[in-house]
C-alpha positions as CSV (number, residue, x, y, z in Angstrom):
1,X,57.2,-136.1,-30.5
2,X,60.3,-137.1,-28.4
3,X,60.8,-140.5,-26.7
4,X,59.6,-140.1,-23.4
5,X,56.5,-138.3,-24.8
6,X,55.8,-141.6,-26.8
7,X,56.4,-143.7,-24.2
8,X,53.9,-141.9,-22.6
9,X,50.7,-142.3,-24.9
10,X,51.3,-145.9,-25.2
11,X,51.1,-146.4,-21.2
12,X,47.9,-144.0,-21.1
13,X,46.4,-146.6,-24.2
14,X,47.2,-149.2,-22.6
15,X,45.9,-148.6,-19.6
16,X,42.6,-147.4,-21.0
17,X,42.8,-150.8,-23.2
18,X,43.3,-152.3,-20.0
19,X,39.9,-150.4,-18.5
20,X,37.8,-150.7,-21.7
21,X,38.3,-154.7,-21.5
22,X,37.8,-154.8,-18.0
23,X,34.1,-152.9,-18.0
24,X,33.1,-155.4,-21.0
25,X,33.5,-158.4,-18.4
26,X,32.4,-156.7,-15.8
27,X,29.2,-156.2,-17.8
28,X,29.1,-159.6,-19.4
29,X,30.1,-161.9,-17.0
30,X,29.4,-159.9,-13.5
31,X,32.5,-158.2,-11.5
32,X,32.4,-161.5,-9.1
33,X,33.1,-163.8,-11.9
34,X,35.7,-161.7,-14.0
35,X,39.6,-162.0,-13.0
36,X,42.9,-160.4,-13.7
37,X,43.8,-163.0,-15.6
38,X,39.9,-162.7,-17.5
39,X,40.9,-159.2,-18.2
40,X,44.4,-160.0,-19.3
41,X,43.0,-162.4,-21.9
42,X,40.9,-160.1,-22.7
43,X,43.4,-157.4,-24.2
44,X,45.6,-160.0,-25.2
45,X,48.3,-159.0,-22.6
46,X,49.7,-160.9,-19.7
47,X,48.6,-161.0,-16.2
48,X,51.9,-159.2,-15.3
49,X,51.4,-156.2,-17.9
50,X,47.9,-155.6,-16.2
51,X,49.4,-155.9,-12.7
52,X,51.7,-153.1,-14.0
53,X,49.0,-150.8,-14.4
54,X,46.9,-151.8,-11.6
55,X,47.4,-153.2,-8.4
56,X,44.4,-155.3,-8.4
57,X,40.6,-155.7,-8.9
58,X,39.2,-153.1,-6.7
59,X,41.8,-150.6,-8.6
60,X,40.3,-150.9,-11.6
61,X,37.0,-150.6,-10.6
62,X,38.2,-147.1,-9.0
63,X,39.0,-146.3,-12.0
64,X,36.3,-147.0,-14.1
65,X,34.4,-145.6,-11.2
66,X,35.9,-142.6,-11.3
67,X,35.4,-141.9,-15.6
68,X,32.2,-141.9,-14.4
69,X,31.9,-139.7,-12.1
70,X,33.8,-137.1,-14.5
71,X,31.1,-137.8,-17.0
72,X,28.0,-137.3,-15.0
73,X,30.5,-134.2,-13.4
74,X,30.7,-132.9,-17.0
75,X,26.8,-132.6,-18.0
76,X,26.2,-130.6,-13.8
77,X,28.9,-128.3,-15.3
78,X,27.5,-127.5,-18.9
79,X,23.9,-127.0,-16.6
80,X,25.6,-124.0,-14.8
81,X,24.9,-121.8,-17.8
82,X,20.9,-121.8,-17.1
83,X,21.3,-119.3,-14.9
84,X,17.8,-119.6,-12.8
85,X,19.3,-121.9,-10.3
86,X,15.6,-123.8,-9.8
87,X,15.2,-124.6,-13.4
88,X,18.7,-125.7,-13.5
89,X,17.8,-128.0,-10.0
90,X,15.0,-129.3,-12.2
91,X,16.9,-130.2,-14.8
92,X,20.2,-131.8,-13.0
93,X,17.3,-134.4,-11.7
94,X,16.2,-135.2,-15.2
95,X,20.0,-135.2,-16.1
96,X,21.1,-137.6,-13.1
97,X,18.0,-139.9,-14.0
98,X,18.7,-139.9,-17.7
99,X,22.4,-140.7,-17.4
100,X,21.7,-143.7,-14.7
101,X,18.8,-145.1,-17.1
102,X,21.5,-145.4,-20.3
103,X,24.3,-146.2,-18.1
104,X,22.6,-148.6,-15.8
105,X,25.9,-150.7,-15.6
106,X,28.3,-147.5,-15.1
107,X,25.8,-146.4,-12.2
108,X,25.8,-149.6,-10.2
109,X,29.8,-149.0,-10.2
110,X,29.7,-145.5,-9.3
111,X,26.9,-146.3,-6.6
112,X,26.3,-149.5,-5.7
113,X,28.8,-151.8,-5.7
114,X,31.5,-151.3,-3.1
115,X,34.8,-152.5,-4.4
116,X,35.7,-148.5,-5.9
117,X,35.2,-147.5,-1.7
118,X,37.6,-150.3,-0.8
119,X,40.0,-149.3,-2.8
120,X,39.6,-146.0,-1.6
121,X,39.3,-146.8,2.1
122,X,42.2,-148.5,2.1
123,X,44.9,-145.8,0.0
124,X,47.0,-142.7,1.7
125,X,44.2,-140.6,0.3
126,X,40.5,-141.6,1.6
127,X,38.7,-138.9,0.2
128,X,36.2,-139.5,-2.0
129,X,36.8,-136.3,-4.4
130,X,34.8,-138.0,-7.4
131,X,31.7,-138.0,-5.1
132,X,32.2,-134.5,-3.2
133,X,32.6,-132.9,-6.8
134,X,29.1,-134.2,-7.9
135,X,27.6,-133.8,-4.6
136,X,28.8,-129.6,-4.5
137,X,27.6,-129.0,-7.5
138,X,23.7,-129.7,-6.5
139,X,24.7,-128.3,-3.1
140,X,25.5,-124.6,-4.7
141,X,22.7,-125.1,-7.1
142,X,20.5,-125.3,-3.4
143,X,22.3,-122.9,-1.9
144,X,21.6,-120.6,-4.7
145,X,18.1,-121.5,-4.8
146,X,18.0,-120.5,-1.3
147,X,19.7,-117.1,-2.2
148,X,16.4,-116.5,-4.0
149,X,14.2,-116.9,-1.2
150,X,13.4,-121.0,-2.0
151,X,13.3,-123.4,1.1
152,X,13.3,-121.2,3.7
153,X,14.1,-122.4,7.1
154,X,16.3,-125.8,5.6
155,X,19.4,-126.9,6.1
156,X,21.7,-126.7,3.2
157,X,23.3,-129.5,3.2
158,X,20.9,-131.5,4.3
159,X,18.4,-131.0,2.0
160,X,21.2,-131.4,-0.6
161,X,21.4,-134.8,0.5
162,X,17.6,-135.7,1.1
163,X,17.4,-134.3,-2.9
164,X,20.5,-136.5,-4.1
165,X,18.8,-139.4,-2.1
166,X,15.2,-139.2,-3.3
167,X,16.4,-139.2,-7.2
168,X,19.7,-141.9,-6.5
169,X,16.7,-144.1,-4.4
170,X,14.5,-143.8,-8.2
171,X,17.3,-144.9,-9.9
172,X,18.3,-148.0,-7.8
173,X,15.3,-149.3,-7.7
174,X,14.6,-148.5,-11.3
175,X,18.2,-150.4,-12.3
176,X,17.5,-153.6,-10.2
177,X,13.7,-154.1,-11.4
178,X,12.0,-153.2,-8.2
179,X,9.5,-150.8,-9.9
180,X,8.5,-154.4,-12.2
181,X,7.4,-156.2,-9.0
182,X,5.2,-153.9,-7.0
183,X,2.2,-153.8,-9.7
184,X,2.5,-150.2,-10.3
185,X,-0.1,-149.4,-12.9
186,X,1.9,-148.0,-15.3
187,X,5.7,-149.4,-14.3
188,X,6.9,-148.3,-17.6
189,X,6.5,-144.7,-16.6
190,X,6.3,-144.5,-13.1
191,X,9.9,-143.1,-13.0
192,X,9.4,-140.0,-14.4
193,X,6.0,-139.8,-13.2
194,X,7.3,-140.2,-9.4
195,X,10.2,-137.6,-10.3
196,X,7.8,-134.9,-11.7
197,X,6.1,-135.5,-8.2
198,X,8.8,-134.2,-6.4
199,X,8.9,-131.2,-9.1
200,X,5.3,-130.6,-8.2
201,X,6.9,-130.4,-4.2
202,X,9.7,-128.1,-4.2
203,X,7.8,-126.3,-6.9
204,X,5.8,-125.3,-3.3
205,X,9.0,-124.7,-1.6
């Protein structure tokens, strides 16, 4: 391995040092109430060698944001090879609510919070790629399902989104408790029961 290539690998781990401390605040203390200099005491590093990697707060939130966006991107892509694009539609909802239920924390980032748009609002480079990525791939699983004469006479992309919104809308209110307030009779379940609802829908479609 030469120099440069060295040098290399110990600014990508440090960086990801950098990130891994960073998300253990974030989830321990809230994003509010962790620093630079929180992070930096974190890792055992200075506030300088952080500021090295990234600019500030909202930077590293992009970035965690983004890691997880290419992990929920990486389960739609291994769902391409059921080839029936309505059983995979079915089961990117189940895969979208499963990921958000055992990364609750990871989902608020990617979806809630809106320090990760900042950041990206306010670079050279405003698109949100991360986003569009996850958004095509249920968009060509539609537009396939459509292919094979399902939702006839709907927009595309809009029912893309109204599907992305119905099953993000379970999950928020899922992650921040609402479903334990509103005396469902079974709370405990009522998220997959209300998503196997919507199966029983487009199932008509």
């Amino acid at each position: 391995m030469s120099t440069a290539e060295r040098k290399a690998r110990e600014k990508e781990a440090l960086k990801m040092l950098i990130l891994k401390g960073a998300k253990k605040l974030f989830l321990e203390r809230g994003i509010e109430q962790t620093t630079i200099r929180n992070i930096a005491d974190e890792i055992d590093y200075s506030v300088g060698t952080v500021y090295v990697y990234f600019k500030d707060k909202n930077a590293i939130l992009h970035d965690l944001h983004s890691i997880g966006f290419q992990e929920l991107g990486g389960y739609f892509i291994e769902l391409f090879a059921i080839k029936d694009p309505m059983e995979r539609l079915k089961k990117m909802g189940f895969t979208y609510l499963k990921f958000a239920m055992e990364n609750s924390e990871m989902y608020d980032l990617m979806f809630i919070v809106k320090a990760p748009m900042e950041f990206i609002e306010s670079s050279d480079n405003q698109a949100w790629n991360e986003g569009a990525d996850t958004f095509n791939a249920l968009k060509k699983t539609v537009e396939e399902c459509m292919n094979q004469g399902h939702f006839e006479g709907h927009s595309l992309e809009a029912l893309s989104f109204m599907i992305w919104s119905l099953v993000h809308g379970m999950c928020c209110l899922e992650i921040r408790q609402r479903t334990k307030g509103v005396k469902f009779s079974n709370p405990d379940t009522i998220l997959s029961e209300g998503y196997n609802e919507y199966l029983k829908i487009i199932k008509k479609l």
